[in-house]
N, C-alpha and C positions, 0 to 999 in steps of 0.2 A: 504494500500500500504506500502511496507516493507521499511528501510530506504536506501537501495540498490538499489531499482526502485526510493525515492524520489533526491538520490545524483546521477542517472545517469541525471533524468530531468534536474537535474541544471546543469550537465556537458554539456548537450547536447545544452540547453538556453544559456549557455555562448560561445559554439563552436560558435551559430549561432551568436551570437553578434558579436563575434572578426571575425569570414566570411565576415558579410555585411561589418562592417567599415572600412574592408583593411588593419588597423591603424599594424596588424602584417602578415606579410607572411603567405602563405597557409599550409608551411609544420610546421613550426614554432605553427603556431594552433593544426595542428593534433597531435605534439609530444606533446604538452599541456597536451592534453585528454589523451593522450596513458598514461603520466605521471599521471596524477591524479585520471585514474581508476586504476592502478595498486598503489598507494599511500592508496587510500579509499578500498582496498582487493576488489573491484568488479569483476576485471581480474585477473589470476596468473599471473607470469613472463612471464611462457611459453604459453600463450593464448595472451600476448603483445604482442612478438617478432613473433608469428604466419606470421601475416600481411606482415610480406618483407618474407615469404619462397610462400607468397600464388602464384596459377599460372599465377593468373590474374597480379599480381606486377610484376612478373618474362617476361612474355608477351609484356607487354607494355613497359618495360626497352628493350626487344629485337625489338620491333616493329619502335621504336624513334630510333635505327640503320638503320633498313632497308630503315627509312623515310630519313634518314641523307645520305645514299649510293644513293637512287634517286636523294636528290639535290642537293648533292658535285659532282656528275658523269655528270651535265649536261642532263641527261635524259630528260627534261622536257622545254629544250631549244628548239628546230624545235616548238612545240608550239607555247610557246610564240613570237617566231618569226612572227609563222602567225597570232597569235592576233594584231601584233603589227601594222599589214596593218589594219587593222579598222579607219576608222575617224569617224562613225557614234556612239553618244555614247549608243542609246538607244540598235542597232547592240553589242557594245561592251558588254553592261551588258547582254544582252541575250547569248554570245559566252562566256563569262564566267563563268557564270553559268551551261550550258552545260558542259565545258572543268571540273571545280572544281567541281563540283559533282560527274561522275564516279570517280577521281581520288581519293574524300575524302574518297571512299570505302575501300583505301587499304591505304591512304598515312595521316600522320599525319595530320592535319587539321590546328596547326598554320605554318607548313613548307609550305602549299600551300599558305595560303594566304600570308607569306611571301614571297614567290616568286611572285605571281603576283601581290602582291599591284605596285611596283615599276611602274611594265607597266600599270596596269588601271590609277597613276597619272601621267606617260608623255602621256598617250593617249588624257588626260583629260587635259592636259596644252596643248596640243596641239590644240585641238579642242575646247578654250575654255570651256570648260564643268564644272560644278563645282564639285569635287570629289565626293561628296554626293550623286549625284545623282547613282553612281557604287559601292560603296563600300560597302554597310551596305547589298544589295542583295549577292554581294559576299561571304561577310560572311556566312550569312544564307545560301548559297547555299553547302558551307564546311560541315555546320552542319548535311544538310540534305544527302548528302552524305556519312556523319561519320556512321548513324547508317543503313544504308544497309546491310549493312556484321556486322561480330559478331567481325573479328580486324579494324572494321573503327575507334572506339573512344572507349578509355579508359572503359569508365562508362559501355556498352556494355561485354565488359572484365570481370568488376568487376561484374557483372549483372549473369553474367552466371557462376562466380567463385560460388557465392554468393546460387545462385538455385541449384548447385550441394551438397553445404555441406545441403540443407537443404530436400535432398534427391530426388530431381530430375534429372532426366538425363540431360549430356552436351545437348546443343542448338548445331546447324553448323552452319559452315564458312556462309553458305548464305542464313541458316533458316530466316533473317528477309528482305532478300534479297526482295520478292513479295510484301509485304506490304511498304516495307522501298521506293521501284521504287513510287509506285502510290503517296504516298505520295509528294516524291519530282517532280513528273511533276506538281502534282497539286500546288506545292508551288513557283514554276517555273512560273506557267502560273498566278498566284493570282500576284506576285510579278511583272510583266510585264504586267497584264492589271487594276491592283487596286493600289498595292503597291510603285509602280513607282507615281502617283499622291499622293502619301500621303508623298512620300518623300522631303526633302525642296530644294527649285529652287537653289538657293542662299545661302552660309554661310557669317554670320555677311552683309547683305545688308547695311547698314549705314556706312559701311569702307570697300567697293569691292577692295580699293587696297592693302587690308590686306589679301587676300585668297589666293593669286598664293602662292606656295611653293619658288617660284624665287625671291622674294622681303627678298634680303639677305640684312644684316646691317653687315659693314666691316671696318678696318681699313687700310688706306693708309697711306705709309709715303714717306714726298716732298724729294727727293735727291738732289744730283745738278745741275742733265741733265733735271730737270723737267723747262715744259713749263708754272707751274703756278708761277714761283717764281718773287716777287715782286709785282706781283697783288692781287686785294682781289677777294674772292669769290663771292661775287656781278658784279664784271666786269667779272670773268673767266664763267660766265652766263652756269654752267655746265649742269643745266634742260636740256636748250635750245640744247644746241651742243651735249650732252652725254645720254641723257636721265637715269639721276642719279641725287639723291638729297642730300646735304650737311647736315645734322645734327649738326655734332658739328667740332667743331676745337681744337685740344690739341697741346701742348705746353709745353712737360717734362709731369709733372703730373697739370700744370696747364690747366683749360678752358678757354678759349681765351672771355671775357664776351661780346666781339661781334664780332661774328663769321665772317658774313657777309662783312661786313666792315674792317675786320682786316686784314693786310697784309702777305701774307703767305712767312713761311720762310725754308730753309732747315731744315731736323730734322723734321719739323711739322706734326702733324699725323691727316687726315681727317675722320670722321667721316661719312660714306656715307652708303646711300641706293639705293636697287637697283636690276634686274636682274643681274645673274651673267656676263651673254656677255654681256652685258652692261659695267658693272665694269669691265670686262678683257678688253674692248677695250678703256674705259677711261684708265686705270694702263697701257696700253703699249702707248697709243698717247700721256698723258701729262706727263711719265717719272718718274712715280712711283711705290713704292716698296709696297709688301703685309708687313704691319707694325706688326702683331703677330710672325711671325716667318721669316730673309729674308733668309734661307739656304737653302729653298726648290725653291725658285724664278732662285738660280744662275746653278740649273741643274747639278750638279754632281751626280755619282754613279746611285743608281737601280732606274727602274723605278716606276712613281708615276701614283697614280689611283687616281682623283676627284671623289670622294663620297661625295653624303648626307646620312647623321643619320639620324634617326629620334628618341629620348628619350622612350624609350620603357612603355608601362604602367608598374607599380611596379619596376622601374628601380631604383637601389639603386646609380643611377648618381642624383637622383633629389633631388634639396635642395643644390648641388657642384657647385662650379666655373670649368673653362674650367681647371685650372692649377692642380683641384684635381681627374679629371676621368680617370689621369694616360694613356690617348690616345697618348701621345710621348715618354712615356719608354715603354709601352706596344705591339704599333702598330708603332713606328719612325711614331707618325702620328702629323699632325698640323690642328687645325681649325682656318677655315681662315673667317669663315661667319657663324652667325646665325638669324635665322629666327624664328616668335612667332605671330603663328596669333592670329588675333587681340589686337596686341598690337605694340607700336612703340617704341622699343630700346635704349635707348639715354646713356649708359653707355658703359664704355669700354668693351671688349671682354674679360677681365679677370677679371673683377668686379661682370660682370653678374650670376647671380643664376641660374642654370638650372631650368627646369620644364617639366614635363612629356608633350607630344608634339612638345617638341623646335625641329628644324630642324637644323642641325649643316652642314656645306661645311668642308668638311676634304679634306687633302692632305696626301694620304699614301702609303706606300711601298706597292707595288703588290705586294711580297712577303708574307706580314701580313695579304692580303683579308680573307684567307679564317677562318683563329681566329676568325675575325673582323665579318665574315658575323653571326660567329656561339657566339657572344659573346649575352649576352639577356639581357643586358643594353640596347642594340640600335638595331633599326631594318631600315637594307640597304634599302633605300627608291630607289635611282637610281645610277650607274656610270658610266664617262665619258670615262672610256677605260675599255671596257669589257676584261676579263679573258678570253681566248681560253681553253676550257675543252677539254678531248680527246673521240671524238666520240666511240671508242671500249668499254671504260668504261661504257659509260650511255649503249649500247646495254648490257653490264654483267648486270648493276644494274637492268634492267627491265627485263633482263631474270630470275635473283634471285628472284625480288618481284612474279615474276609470276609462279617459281616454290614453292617457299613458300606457296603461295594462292591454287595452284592446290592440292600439297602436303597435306594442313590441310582440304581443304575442301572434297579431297575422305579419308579424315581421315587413309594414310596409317601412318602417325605421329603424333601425339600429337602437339596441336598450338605451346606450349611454346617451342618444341623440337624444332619442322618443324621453326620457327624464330629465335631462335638462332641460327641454322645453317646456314639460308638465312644469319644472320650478321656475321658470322665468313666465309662464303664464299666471301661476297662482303670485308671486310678486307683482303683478301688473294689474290683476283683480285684487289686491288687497288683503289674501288669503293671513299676508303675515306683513312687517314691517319690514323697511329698506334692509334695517342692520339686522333684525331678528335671523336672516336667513344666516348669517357668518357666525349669531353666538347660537346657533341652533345646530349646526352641524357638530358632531362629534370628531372633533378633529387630532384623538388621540388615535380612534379607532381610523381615522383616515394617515396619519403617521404612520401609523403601526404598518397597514396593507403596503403604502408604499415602499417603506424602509425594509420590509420582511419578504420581501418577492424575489430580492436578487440572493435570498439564503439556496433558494429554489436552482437560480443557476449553480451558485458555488455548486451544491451536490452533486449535477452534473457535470461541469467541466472538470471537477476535482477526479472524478472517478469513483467516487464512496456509493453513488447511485447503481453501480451494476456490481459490488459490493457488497453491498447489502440485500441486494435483488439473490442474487448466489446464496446468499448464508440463509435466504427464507425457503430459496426453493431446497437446499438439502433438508430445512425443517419441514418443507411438505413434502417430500420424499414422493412417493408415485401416487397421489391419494389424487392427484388433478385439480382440475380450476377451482372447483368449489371449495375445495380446503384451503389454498391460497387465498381467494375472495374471501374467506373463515378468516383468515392471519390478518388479510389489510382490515378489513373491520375492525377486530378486536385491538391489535396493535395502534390505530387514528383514535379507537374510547380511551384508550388509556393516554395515550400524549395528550387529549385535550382537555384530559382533566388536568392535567402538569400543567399546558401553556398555554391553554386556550384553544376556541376554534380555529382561526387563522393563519396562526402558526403552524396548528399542525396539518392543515390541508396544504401549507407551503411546503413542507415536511414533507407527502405521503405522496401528492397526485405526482411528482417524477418516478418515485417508488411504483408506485401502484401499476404505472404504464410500462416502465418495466420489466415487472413480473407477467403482466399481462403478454408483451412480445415474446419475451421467452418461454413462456408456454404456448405461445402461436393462436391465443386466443382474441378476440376482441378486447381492447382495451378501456371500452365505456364502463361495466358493467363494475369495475373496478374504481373507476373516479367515483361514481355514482355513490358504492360504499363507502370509500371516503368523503363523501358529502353529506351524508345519512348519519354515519358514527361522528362526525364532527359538529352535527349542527343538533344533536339530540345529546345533549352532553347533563346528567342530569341524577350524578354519584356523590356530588360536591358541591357547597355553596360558591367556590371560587371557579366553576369550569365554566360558568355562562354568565353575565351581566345581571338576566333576571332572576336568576340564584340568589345573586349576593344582596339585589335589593330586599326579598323577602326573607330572606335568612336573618338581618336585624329586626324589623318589622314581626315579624312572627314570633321574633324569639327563639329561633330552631338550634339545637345542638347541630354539632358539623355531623355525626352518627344518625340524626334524621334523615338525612338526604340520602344516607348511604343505603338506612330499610329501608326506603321509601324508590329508590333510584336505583338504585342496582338490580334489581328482580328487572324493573323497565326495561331499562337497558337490557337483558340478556334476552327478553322479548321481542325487543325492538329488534333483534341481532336476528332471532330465530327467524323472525316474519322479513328480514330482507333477506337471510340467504336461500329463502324460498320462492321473495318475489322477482330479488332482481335479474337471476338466469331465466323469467318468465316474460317479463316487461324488456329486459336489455340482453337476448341472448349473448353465449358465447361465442357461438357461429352462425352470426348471419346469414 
């Protein structure tokens, strides 16, 4: 093996290192590798910089517009409205699942489940439910929607970019459409009569009053119309009357060392816990002020929208205090309450360290929503005064996603054509704002594709690619294509739990084509697997996007995913090496 195939191995070994531990950004990794095959002469310049002209980069930079014109336009509202009549939760997870699956054929898969986390967790604080038991199906339901169509998810993109340079023909808009369907009923129906018992009753059982998202920790401060003043908090018996609990008592930057018993004074700032109407009807009966910020209290100028955040995974807020996430020059925003399950709070609101899941209560300009919904620090869990969208707009934006769809699938345009044109139509109808469409795109995951494409050629030019091709076929030995198809499969589940979808269909489809040539069979049926095992990724909160958003959110241990996803996945594995030598033969 040549020293060009030994220094991709180790480029590739460390890719997947710094993928699993997080410890760097995903695009930040790829530009790594880009950097240090083009450092080691494995790539030229011009075989580096390939990667961001490819069709597939170019596609999915225009597709996260068209996703962004859906759900700035409101399109997707009359929905959720009529999800929202559900009380029955086991109802709700099945109507969602229906609902997010057609839709993840065409529409980006973290923007759905961004949009309907909000309503699965009031559905579920409503009907006491414990989130867990909705959201990890949801997920998965994205997923399995993503890879129907050839633009439901990214990796499907790159999958098909990927099988053209290696000299097969484009795939269509709904070639995986047949297999992609049976699939997801059947994970549908697994996940509502198997997978729903394997998911957990309860998060954190040993502290149920740590689950509800409403159990805000806040600061109050005593005025001088306030009815606690002169008493202690022991006699003002707040449980009892308010259904709120006292934590601490402050006193400038002093603790009061007994809270209870201490006399409360103007100035004074309470430490409490609590539902929010809770706390808003103590703060208006006993005559106190929200103590983080009072200028939003006294009601002047524009109007305010009660939001919760929730700290996004990968959110470069976590590790900051409230004072450094720049939410009040950025959005005229205040937080006035946060939340941390299982755990109970006892420091001030501006001492406290963020962490990936905190749930923050903001007070912010309607004006700033729509920044705010599209910033990817935080992801809008619920708000108290809904934004009014203009219904003409959501009918443009779905009549755009649906001529784009129509458009590339009778192939009179080219995908990347037919979608940027769908985005510069809904810009031109108002679908979204000028600059919305630049902080709407995902442009780690658009890094990432470009920067990660030329790992594809090193493999090949290096020689590691029929390398590795030889070491799989002595492990399928004389068993034939189906066993091989067996090996790329399982081999693309498991790297994509390590690194992702992306990377590892950059990974597999030179692989996969071939193993395919040297057994002299068609070489589709093989990408195909690797597009299927890549974009159904569903073992791990860290293998897919929409994992990792409900894996805070719900509460879920990392061992959830694993009952819950693993049994899928060997599913999902059975029902393609059945379907796809039926839909993609071996010999034409």
């Amino acid at each position: 093996m040549s020293w060009q195939a030994w220094a991709t191995v180790a480029v590739i070994v460390a890719a997947m290192g710094l993928f699993a531990s997080e410890k760097l950004r995903i695009d930040l990794v790829a530009l790594l590798v880009l950097a240090a095959l083009v450092i080691l002469g494995i790539v030229s310049p011009v075989e580096a910089l390939s990667g961001f002209s490819n069709e597939a980069t170019v596609t999915v930079a225009a597709m996260f517009a068209l996703s962004l014109g859906i759900e700035r336009s409101g399109a997707l509202e009359p929905l959720t409205r009529q999800l929202m009549r559900i009380k029955r939760p086991w109802v709700l997870t099945l109507a969602l699942m229906l609902a997010i699956a057609p839709l993840g054929a065409f529409i980006k898969n973290i923007a759905l489940v961004a949009t309907f986390l909000p309503l699965a967790l009031r559905v579920c604080q409503r009907t006491r439910t414990s989130p867990a038991r909705v959201l990890m199906p949801m997920a998965y339901a994205a997923q399995m929607g993503g890879v129907c169509t050839l633009i439901g998810t990214s990796s499907n993109l790159l999958a098909d970019s990927l099988a053209q340079k290696h000299g097969m023909p484009a795939f269509g808009v709904f070639e995986f459409t047949r297999m992609g369907v049976v699939l997801a009923v059947v994970g549908i129906v697994y996940l509502m009569l198997i997978g729903r018992w394997l998911l957990p009753r309860q998060v954190d059982a040993q502290a149920p009053e740590q689950e509800d998202i409403g159990k805000y920790v806040t600061e109050l401060e005593v005025t001088e119309q306030s009815s606690l003043l002169g008493s202690s908090i022991a006699d003002a018996r707040l449980g009892e009357r308010f259904g709120i609990y006292p934590l601490e008592l402050l006193r400038g930057e002093k603790r009061m060392w007994s809270p209870r018993s201490q006399e409360i004074a103007v100035g004074d700032v309470l430490l409490i816990r609590g539902d929010w109407e809770k706390i808003e009807d103590f703060q208006r009966r006993a005559g106190l002020r929200n103590a983080p910020d009072s200028r939003y209290v006294q009601g002047a100028g524009h109007p305010r929208v009660m939001v919760e955040l929730m700290i996004a995974p990968a959110s470069p807020m976590e590790g900051r205090r409230l004072e450094e996430t720049g939410l009040n020059w950025r959005y005229d925003a205040v937080a006035l309450a946060i939340h941390r399950r299982g755990q109970l709070l006892r420091d001030k609101l501006s001492d406290v360290s963020l962490a990936v899941g905190d749930v923050l209560l903001v007070l912010v300009d309607e004006k700033a929503m729509s920044n705010l919904r599209n910033d990817e620090a935080f992801v809008v869990l619920s708000e108290r005064e809904e934004s009014h969208r203009t219904s003409r707009k959501a009918w443009y934006a779905a009549a755009i996603m649906a001529a784009v769809v129509i458009v590339s699938g009778m192939h009179w345009l080219p995908i990347p054509v037919a979608a940027i044109s769908g985005a510069i139509a809904m810009a031109m109808t108002g679908c979204f704002g000028r600059k919305d469409v630049y902080e709407g795109i995902d442009w780690k995951i658009i890094i990432l594709l470009g920067a990660i494409l030329p790992l594809g050629i090193a493999i090949e030019k290096s020689g590691l690619s029929q390398i590795l091709v030889h070491l799989g076929l002595d492990l399928v030995g004389p068993h034939g294509p189906l066993a091989a198809l067996l090996m790329v499969y399982l081999l693309t589940a498991l790297l994509t739990e390590l690194m992702g979808h992306n990377p590892s269909v950059v990974l597999m489809v030179g692989i996969a084509a071939s193993v395919a040539h040297a057994m002299h069979v068609d070489p589709r049926p093989f990408v195909v697997a690797v597009a299927f095992a890549a974009a159904t990724s569903f073992a791990t909160p860290v293998g897919y996007p929409t994992n990792t958003m409900v894996y805070y959110a719900g509460g879920y241990r990392f061992t959830d995913f694993m009952k819950v996803g693993i049994p899928l996945i060997l599913i999902f594995c059975a029902l393609s090496m059945w379907l796809i030598p039926v839909f993609w033969p071996f010999h034409p």
